[in-house]
C-alpha positions as CSV (number, residue, x, y, z in Angstrom):
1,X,113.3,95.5,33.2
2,X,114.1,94.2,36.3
3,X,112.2,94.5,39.8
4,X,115.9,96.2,41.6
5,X,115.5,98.8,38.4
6,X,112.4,99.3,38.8
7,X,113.0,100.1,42.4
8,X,116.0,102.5,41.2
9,X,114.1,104.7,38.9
10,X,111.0,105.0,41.1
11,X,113.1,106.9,43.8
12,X,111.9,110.2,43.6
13,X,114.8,113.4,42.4
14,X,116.1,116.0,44.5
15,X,114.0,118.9,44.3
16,X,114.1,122.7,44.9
17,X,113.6,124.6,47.6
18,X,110.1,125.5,46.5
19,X,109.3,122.0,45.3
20,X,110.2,120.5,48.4
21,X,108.4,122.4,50.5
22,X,105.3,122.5,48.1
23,X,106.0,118.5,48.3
24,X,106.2,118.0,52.2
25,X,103.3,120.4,52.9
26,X,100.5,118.2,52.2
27,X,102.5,114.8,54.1
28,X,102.2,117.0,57.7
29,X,98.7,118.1,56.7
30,X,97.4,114.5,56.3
31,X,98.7,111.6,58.1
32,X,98.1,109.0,55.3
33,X,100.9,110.3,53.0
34,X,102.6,107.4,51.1
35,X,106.1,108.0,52.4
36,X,105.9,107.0,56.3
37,X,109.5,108.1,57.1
38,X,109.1,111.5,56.0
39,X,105.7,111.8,58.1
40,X,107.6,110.7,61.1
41,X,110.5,113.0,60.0
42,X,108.1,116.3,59.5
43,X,105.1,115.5,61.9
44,X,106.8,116.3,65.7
45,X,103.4,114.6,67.0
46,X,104.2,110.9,65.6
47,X,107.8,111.3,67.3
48,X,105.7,111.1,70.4
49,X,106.2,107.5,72.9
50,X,104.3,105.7,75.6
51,X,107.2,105.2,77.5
52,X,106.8,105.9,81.2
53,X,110.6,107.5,81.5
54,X,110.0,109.4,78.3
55,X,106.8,110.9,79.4
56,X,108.4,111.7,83.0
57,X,111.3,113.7,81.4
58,X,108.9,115.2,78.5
59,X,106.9,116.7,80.9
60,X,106.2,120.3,81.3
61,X,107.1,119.7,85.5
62,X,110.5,118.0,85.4
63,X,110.3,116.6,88.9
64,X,110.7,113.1,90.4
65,X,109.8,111.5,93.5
66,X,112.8,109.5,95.7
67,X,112.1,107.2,98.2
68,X,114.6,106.1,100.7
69,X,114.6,104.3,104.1
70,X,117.6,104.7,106.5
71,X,117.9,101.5,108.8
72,X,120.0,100.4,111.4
73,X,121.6,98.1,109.1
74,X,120.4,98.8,105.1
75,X,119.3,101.5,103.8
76,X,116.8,101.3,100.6
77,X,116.1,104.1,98.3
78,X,114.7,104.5,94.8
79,X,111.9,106.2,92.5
80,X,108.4,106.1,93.1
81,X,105.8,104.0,91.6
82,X,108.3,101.4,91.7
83,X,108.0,97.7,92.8
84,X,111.4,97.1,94.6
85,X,113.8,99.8,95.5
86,X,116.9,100.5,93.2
87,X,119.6,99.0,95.4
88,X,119.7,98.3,98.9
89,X,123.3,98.9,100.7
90,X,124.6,98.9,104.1
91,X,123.8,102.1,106.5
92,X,127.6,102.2,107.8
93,X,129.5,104.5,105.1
94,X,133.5,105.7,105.0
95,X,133.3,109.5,106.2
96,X,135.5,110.9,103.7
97,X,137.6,112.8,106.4
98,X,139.5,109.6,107.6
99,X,137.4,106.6,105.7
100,X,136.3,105.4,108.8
101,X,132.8,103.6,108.9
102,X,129.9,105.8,110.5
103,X,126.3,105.5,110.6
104,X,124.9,107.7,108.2
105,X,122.6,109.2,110.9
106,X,125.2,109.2,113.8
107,X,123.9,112.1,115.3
108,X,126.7,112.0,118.1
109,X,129.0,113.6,115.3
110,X,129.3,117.1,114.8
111,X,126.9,118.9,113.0
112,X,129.9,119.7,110.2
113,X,131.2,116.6,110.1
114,X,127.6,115.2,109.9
115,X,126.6,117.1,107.1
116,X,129.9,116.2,105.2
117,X,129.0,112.6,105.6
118,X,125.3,112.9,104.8
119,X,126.6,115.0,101.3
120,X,128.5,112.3,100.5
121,X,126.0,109.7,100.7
122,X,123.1,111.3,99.4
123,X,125.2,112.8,96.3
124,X,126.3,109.1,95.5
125,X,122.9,106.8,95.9
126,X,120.6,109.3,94.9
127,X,122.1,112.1,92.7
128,X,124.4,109.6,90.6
129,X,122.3,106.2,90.5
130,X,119.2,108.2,90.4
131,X,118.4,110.8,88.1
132,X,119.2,114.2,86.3
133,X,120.5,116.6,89.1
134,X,118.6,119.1,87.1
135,X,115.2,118.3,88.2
136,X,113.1,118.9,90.5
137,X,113.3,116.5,93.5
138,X,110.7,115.6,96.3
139,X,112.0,113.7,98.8
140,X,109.9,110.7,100.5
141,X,111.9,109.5,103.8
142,X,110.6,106.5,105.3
143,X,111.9,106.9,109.0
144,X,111.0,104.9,112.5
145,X,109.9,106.1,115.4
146,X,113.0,106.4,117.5
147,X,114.9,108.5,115.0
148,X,116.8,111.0,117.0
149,X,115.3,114.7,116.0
150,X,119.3,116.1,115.7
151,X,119.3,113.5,112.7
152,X,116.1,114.6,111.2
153,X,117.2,118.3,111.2
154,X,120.7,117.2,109.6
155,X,119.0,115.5,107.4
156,X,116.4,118.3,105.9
157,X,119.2,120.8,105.7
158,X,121.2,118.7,103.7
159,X,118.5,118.1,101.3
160,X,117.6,121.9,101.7
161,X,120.7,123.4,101.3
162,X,123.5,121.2,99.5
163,X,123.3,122.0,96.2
164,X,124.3,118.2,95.1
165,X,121.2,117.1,96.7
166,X,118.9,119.6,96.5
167,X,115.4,118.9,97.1
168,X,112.0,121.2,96.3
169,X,109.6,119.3,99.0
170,X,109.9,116.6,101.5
171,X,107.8,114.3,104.3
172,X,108.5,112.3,107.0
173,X,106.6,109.0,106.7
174,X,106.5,106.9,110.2
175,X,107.8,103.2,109.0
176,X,104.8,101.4,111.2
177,X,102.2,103.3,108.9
178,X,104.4,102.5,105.4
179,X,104.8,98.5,106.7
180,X,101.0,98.4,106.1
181,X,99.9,99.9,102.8
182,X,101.7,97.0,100.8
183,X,99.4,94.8,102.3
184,X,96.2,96.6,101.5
185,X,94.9,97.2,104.9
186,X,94.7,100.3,107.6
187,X,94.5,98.1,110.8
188,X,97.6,95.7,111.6
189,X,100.1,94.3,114.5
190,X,103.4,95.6,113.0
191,X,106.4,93.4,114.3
192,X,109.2,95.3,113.1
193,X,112.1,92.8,113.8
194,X,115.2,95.7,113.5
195,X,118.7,95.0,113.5
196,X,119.1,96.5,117.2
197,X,115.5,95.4,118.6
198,X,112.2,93.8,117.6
199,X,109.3,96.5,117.6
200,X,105.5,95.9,117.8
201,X,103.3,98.6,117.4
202,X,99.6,98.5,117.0
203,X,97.8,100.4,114.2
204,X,94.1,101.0,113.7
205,X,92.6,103.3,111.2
206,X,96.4,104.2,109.5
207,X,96.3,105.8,113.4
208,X,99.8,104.3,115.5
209,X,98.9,103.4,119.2
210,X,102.4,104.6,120.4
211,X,101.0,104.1,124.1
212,X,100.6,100.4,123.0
213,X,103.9,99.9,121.4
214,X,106.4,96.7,123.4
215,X,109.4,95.8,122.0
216,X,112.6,94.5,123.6
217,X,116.5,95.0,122.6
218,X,116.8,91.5,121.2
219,X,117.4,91.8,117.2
220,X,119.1,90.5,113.8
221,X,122.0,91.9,115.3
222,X,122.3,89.6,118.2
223,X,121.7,86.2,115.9
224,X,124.6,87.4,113.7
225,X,126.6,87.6,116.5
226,X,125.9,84.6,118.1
227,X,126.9,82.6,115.0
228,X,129.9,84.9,114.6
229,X,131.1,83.5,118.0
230,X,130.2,80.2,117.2
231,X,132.5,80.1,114.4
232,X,135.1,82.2,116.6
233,X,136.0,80.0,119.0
234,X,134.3,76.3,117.4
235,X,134.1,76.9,113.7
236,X,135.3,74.6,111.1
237,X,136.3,74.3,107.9
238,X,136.5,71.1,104.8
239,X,139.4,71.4,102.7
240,X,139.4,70.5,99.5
241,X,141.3,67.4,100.4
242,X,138.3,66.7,102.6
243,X,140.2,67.2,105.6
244,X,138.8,69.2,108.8
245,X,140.7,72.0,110.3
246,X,139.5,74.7,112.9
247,X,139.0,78.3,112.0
248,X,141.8,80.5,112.4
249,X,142.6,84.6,112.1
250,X,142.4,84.9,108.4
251,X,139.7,82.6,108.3
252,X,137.8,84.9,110.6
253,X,139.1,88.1,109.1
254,X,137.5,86.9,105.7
255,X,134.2,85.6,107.1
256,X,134.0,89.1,108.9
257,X,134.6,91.5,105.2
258,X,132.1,89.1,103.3
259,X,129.2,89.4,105.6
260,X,128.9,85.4,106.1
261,X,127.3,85.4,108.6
262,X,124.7,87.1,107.2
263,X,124.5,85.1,104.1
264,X,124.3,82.2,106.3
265,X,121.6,83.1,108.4
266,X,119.6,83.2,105.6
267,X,120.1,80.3,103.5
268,X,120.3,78.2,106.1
269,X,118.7,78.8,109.8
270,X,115.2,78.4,110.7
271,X,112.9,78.7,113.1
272,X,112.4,75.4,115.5
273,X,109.0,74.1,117.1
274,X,108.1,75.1,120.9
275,X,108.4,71.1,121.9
276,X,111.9,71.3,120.0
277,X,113.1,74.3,121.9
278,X,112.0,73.1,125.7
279,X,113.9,69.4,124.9
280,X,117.0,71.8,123.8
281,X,116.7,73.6,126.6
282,X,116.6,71.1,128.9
283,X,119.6,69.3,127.0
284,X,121.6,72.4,127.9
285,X,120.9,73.2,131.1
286,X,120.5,69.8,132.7
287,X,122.2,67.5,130.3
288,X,119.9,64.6,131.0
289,X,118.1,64.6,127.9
290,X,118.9,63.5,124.5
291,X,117.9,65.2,121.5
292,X,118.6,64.5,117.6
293,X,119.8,67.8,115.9
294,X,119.0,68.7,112.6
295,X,122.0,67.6,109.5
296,X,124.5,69.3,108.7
297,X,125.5,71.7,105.9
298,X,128.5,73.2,104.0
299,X,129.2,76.3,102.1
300,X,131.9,77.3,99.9
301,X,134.0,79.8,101.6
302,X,136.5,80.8,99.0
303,X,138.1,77.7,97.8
304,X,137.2,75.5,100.7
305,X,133.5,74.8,102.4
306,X,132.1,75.7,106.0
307,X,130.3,73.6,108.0
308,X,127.4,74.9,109.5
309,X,126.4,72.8,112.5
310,X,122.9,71.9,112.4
311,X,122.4,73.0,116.2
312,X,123.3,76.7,115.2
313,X,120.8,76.4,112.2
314,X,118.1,75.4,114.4
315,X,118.6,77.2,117.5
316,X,120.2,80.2,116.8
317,X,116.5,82.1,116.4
318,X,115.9,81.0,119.8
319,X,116.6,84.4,120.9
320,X,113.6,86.0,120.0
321,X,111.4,83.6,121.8
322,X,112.9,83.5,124.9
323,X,116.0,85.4,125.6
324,X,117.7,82.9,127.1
325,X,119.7,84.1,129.9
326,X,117.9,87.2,130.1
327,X,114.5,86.9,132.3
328,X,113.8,90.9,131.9
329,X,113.7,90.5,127.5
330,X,110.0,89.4,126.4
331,X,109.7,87.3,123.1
332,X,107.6,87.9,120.2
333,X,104.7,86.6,121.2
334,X,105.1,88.0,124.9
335,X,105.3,91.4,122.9
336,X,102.2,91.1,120.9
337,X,100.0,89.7,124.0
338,X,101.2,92.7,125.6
339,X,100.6,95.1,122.6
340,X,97.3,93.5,122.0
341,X,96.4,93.8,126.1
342,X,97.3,98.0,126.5
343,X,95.2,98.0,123.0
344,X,91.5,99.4,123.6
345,X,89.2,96.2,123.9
346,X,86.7,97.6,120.8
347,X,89.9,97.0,118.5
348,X,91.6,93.4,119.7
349,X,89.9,91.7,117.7
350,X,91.0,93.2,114.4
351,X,94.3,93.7,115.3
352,X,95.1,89.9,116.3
353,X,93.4,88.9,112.8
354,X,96.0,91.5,111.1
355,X,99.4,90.4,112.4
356,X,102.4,91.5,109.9
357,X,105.6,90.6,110.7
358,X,108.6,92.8,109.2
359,X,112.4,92.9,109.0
360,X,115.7,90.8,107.5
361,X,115.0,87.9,110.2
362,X,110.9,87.3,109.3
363,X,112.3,85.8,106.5
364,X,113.2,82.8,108.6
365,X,111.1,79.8,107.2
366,X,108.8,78.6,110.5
367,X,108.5,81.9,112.4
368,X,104.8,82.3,111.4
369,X,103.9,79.2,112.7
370,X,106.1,79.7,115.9
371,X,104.4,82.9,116.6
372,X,100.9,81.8,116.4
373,X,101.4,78.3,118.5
374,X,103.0,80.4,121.0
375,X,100.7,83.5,121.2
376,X,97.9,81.1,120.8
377,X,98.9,79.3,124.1
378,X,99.4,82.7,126.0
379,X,95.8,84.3,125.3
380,X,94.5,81.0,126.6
381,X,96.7,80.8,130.0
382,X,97.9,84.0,129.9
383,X,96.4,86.6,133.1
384,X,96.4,89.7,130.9
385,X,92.8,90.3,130.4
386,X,92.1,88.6,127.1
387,X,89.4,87.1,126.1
388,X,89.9,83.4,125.4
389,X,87.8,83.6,122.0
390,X,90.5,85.6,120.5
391,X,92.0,82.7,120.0
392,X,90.0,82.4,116.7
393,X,90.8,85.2,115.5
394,X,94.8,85.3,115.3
395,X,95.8,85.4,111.7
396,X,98.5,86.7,109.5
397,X,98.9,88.7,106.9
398,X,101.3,88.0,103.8
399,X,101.5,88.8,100.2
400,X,99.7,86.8,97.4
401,X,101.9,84.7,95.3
402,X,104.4,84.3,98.0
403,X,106.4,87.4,97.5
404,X,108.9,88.3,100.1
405,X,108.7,91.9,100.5
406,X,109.4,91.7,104.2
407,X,112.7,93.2,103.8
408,X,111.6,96.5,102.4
409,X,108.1,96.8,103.2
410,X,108.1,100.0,104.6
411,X,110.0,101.4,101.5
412,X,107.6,100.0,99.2
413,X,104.8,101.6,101.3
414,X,106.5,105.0,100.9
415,X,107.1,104.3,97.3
416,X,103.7,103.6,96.5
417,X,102.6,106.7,98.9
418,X,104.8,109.1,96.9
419,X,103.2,108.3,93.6
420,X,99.8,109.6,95.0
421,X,99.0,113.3,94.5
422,X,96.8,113.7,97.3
423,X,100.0,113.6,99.7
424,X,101.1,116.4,98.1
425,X,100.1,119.0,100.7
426,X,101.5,117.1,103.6
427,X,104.7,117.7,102.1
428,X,107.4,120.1,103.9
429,X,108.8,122.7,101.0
430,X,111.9,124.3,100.3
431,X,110.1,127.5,101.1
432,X,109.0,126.8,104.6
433,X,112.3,125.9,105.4
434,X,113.3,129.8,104.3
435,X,110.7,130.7,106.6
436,X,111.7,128.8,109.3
437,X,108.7,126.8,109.8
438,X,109.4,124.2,112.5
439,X,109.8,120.7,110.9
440,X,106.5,118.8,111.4
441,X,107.0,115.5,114.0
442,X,104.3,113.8,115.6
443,X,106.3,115.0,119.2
444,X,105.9,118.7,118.7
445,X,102.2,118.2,117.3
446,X,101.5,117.1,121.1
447,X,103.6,119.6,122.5
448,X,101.7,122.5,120.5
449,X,98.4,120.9,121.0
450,X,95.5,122.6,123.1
451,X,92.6,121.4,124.9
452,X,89.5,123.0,123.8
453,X,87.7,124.6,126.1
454,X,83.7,124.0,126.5
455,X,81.8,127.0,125.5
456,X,79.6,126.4,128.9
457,X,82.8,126.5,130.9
458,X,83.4,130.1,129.3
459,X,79.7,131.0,130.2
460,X,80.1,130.4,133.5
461,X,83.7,131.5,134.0
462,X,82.2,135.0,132.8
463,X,79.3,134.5,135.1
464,X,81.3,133.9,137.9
465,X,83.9,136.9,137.4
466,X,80.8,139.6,137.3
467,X,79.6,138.1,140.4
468,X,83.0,138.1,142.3
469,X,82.9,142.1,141.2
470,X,79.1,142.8,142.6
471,X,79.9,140.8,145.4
472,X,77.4,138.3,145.1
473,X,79.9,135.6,145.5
């Protein structure tokens, strides 16, 4: 007989009820029962996984963690214990009353039409791209300093009361404190270079120095506009003939939808040397002096390429290092001398040897080295105080392995806070909003804080009151 009949005939027959039950008994009772399928079939326990997303959602607590980070410009959000966020997308989103493009946390909008544009958002990146709108939700929002508290109110209530986003718990994480726990340290310079202004803010013992914080109004926002007028007015394009012609109003109509400018800044700019800047400076103002600019470069725009002046690749950063035109805007290194200097003198040294710079533009390729030439030069001429041995001490601090995580640092430090239990009671619950329980910021902590009083002071207040009634006094 064949081996394939042989296989036929040792198939075991349909049984009856009572057989089959008297047959599959003994295969859930002992795991080594010759017919594997059916043990995975009968036995719920082997059905089991290690798979992170199936344990989450097997769980007795059906509840997830979301993380999100509202900037000026991008807003990041995704799940805890994650290593990058989910998606990243602009801040500016069409209000669905008349499509037109609002910042989600606008707070100079009406409170109804705020909500309706906070719904809308929320609902899409983190109800539809996110999870089951079933479970249970805690919210971790990664916010900076300045946030306006009508926005932070808005913004509870709509997790609190829109049913699309609902949320069971959430905390307001400060964005200097999240910059720093991807790098694995609780003392740091945090230069937050924004979209609307370049932040530094000293932090010792995960504790923010707010009376030490600089910054200036000088951000990504003004390089993206300086290269914008650049190509507005002498911007030019190859042809795939290899003929030049200037830009005109569809040209500039496209580069504006497409974000090119943005794309541009960074593939291509950089940050120059100090030497480099002053002999540009000077070429500018005075016109005397010479000075070799770095090549040119094209990129395809559409079916033809730009040319991007190598001038405007080198230069453009400029504005962070010395305003230009503007004598009353500090630079980045101005800002951190100055950070360093209102700084209590037991910490400097720490902080200079912790420097982390943050943001879309400290991606540029050069700007570490800019910074510490520069600040370098300042503790050692500079009149603010400082010690001319902190010179030694000035240090950065980056990833291993050259990871980039500059643009969403402070998300990925509220990502990995939210996966941690023991932040679990700092959290703000559905049921304290009920209650009206004020929301917790660091402003109304001051505001509600009291100085305690010395019990010898009380002694001798008491003291003095009996005396003033006897007379004695």
């Amino acid at each position: 007989m064949s081996r394939r009949n042989e296989s036929i005939i040792n198939v075991p027959l349909p049984a009856s009820p009572g057989q089959r039950e008297a047959r599959v008994a003994p295969s859930v009772s002992n795991p080594s029962t010759s017919n594997p399928a059916l043990h995975r079939l009968y036995n719920p326990a082997a059905l089991q996984t290690k798979s992170p997303a199936y344990s989450q959602f097997s769980s007795k607590e059906l509840e997830v963690t979301y993380v999100i980070e509202i900037g000026a410009r991008w807003t990041r959000y995704g799940l805890a214990n994650s290593y990058y966020p989910r998606e990243i997308v602009s801040s500016f989103y069409p209000h669905p009353k008349d499509q037109k493009l609002c910042h989600v946390l606008d707070h100079t909008l009406s409170e109804t039409d705020h909500s309706i544009l906070l719904n809308a958002f929320l609902t899409k990146y983190c109800t539809m791209r996110l999870s089951n709108a079933a479970m249970d939700k805690r919210i971790v929002i990664v916010e900076g300093l300045f946030v306006h508290e009508k926005a932070r109110k808005r913004l509870a209530k709509c997790f609190f009361e829109r049913q699309s986003v609902k949320a069971s718990a959430i905390v307001y994480a400060p964005a200097p404190l999240m910059h720093i726990v991807p790098f694995g340290t609780d003392t740091a310079i945090v230069v937050d270079i924004g979209y609307n202004y370049v932040a530094v803010t000293p932090v010792w013992d995960n504790v923010i120095f707010f009376s030490a914080c600089t910054y200036n109004l000088f951000g990504s926002k003004h390089l993206l506009e300086r290269i914008r007028d650049h190509y507005k007015t002498k911007g030019l394009i190859r042809t795939f003939d290899g003929t030049i012609r200037p830009f005109n109003d569809e040209d500039m109509k496209r580069f504006d939808e497409w974000n090119t400018a943005e794309d541009l800044l960074s593939r291509f700019f950089f940050v120059t040397r100090s030497d480099r800047a002053k002999s540009y400076q000077k070429a500018t103002t005075d016109g005397d002096e010479e000075i070799t600019y770095c090549p040119d470069v094209e990129s395809y725009f559409y079916t033809e390429k730009l040319i991007v002046p190598g001038s405007l690749r080198e230069f453009t950063a400029e504005l962070l290092f010395d305003g230009v035109d503007y004598s009353d805007v500090y630079s980045i290194p101005e800002l951190i001398y100055k950070a360093v200097a209102l700084s209590p003198v037991d910490i400097r040294r720490s902080l200079l040897s912790n420097i982390i710079v943050t943001g879309g533009a400290a991606c540029l390729r050069g700007i570490h080295g800019r910074i510490d030439v520069e600040l370098k030069y300042l503790i050692m001429t500079g009149n603010g105080g400082l010690s001319m041995k902190l010179m030694e001490n000035v240090g950065f601090l980056k990833v291993p392995g050259g990871e980039q995580i500059e643009r969403y640092s402070a998300w990925l430090g509220g990502c990995l806070c939210g996966g941690i239990i023991e932040t679990r009671p700092r959290y703000y619950s559905l049921k304290h909003w009920e209650e009206g329980v004020p929301l917790p910021d660091w402003t109304t902590q001051i505001d509600n804080y009291r100085i305690p009083v010395c019990p010898d002071k009380v002694v001798t207040e008491n003291v003095t009151k009996q005396l003033v009634g006897l007379r004695v006094v």
